[in-house]
C-alpha positions in Angstrom: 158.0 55.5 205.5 158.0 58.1 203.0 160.2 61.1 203.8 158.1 64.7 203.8 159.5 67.9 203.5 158.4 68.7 207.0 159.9 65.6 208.3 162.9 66.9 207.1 163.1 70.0 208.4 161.9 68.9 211.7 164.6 66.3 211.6 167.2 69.4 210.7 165.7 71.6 213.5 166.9 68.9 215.9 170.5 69.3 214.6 170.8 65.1 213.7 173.3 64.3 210.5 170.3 62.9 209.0 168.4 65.4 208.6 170.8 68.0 207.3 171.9 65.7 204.3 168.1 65.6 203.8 167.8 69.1 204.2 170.4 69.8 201.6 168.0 67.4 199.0 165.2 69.4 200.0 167.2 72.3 199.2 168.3 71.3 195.6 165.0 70.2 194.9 163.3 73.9 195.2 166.0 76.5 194.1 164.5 76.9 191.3 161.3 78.3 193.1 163.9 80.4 195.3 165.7 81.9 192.2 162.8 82.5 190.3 161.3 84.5 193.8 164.7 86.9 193.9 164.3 86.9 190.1 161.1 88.6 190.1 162.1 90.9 192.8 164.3 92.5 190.7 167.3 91.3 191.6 169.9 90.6 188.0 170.8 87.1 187.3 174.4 87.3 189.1 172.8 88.8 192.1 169.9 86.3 192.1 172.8 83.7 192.3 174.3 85.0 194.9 171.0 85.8 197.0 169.7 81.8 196.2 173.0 80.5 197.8 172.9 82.6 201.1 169.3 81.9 201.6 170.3 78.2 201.1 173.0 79.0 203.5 171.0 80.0 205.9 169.1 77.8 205.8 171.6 74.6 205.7 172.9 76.3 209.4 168.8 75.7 210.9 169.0 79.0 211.2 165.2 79.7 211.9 164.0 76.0 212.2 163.6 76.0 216.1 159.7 75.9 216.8 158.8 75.3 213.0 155.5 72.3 212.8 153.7 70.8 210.2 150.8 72.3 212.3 151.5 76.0 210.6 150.5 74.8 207.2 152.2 74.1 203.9 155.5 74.3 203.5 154.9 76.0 200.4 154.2 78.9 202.5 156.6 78.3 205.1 159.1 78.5 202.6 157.7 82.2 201.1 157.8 83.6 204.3 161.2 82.4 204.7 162.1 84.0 201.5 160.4 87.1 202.5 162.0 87.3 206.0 165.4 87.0 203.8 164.6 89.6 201.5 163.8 92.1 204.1 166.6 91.6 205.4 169.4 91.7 202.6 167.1 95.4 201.7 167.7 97.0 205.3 171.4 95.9 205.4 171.3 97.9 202.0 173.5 95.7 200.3 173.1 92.2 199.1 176.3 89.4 200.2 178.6 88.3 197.3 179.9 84.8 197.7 182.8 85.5 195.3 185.0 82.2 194.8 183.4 80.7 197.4 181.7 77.0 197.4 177.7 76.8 196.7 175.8 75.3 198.8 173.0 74.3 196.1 174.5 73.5 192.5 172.4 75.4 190.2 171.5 74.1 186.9 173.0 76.6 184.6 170.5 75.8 181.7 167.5 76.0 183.8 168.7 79.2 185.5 168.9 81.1 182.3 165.5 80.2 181.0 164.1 81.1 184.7 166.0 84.4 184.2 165.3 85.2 180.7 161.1 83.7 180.7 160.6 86.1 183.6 157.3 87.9 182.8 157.6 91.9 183.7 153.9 91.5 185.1 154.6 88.2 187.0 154.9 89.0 191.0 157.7 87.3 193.0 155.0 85.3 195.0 153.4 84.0 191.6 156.8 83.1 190.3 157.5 81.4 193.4 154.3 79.0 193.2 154.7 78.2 189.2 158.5 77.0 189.6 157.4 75.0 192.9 154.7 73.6 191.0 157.0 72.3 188.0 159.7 71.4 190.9 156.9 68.9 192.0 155.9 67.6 188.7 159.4 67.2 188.0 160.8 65.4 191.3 157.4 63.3 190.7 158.1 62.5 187.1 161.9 61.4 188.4 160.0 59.1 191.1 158.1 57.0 188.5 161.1 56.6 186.1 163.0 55.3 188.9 160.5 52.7 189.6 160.0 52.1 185.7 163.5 51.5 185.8 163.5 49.3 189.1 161.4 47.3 186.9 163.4 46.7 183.8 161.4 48.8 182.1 163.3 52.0 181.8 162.8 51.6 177.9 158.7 51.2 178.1 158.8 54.6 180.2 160.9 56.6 177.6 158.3 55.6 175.5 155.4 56.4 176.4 156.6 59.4 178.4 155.2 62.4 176.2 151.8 60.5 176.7 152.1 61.0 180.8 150.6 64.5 181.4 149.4 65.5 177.5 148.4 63.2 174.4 152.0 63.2 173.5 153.8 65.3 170.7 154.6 64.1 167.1 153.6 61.0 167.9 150.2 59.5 167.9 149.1 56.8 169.9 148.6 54.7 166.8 151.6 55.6 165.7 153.1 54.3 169.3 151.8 51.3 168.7 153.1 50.4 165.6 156.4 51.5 166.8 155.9 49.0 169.8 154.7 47.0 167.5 151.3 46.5 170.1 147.6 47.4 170.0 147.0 50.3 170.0 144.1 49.5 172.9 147.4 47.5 174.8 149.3 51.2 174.5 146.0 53.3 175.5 145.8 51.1 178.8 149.7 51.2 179.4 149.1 55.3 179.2 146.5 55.1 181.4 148.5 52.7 184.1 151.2 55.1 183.9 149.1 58.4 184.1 147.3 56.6 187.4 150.4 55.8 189.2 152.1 59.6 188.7 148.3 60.6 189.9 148.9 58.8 193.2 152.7 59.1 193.6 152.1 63.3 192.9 149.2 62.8 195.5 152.2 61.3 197.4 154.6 64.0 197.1 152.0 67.3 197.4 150.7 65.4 200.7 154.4 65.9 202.0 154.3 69.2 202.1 151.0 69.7 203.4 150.0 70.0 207.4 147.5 68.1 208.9 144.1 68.4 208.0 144.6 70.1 204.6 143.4 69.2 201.4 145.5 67.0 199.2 143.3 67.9 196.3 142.8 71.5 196.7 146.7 71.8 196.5 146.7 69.7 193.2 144.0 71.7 191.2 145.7 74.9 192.6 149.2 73.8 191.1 147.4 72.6 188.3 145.7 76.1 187.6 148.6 78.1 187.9 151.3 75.7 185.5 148.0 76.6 182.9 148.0 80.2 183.0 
């Protein structure tokens, strides 16, 4: 059974092991969204930091999970409002918690953080910050998914290949080119490109229908992500 992100957090709301080590996945999956969000606001890198671990934190205790349901809509959005309860609340207690030495709760990429931090557009509002990092948190957790399986295969090597080809028509390298590096057709590489492009269609189908609630539409939420990675 494929694990969703609202199974998860239902699982969490009802305090079993399970679902907090799930929980804590889910959690490294989307910081960056969560940084990116506290970015925007304003907040400086440090204090970003510090404001993406206690909203973690917070989150890790199921504080606020009693009553949640997949029934309320995407967890996108469940997530935002989330974020926005938290941000209300760190501006009315006027000052923002330092975790000093303490342990993370989410290990933060250090790499990833500073280009979040330093590609922040001065026009870009928290919200729309927040959907564009979710969006490439997707793409990238779904990209992870089919190496995996590439992998599973014995075919980790065939993947690295032909892995610039999976969402564009590659970089330096043409698909003749490919080929004659393969040392295949160049038809047999177009139709590998196409098998893999088909199978991330259907496992991102997978993964953006995880986070949906009943009744909503798979594809709606896929052009949507896909507008917003292309502005």
């Amino acid at each position: 059974m494929l694990t969703t992100c609202w199974s998860v957090v239902l699982e969490a709301g009802r305090q079993g092991p399970e679902g907090g080590a799930a929980l804590d996945q889910l959690c490294r999956r989307y910081w960056p969204a969560v940084f990116g969000f506290f970015v925007r606001s304003g907040l400086d890198r440090a204090d970003a930091e510090d404001e993406t671990q206690e909203f973690f934190a917070t989150l890790l205790r199921r504080e606020g999970l009693a009553g949640v349901a997949p029934e309320k809509g995407r967890f996108r959005s469940f997530l935002l409002t989330c974020l926005k309860n938290h941000m209300a609340t760190a501006l009315r207690r006027g000052t923002r918690q330092k975790r000093g030495g303490g342990s993370p709760v989410v290990t933060l990429d250090a790499g990833l953080a500073d280009r979040i931090a330093s590609g922040a557009e001065a026009s870009e509002a928290p919200e729309a910050a927040y959907d564009r990092h979710w969006a490439e948190s997707v793409i990238q957790h779904t990209s992870l998914r089919l190496e995996a399986e590439y992998k599973a295969a014995g075919r980790g090597a065939r993947f690295a290949a032909l892995r610039e080809f999976l969402m564009w028509d590659g970089g330096e390298l043409s698909g003749r080119e490919l080929a004659e590096h393969l040392g295949e057709s160049e038809t047999a590489v177009r139709s590998a490109i196409f098998r893999l492009r088909r199978r991330f269609g259907l496992l991102l189908r997978e993964e953006v229908a995880g986070t949906l609630g009943p009744g909503e539409d798979v594809d709606e939420e896929v052009r949507y992500m896909a507008r917003i990675l292309s502005e």
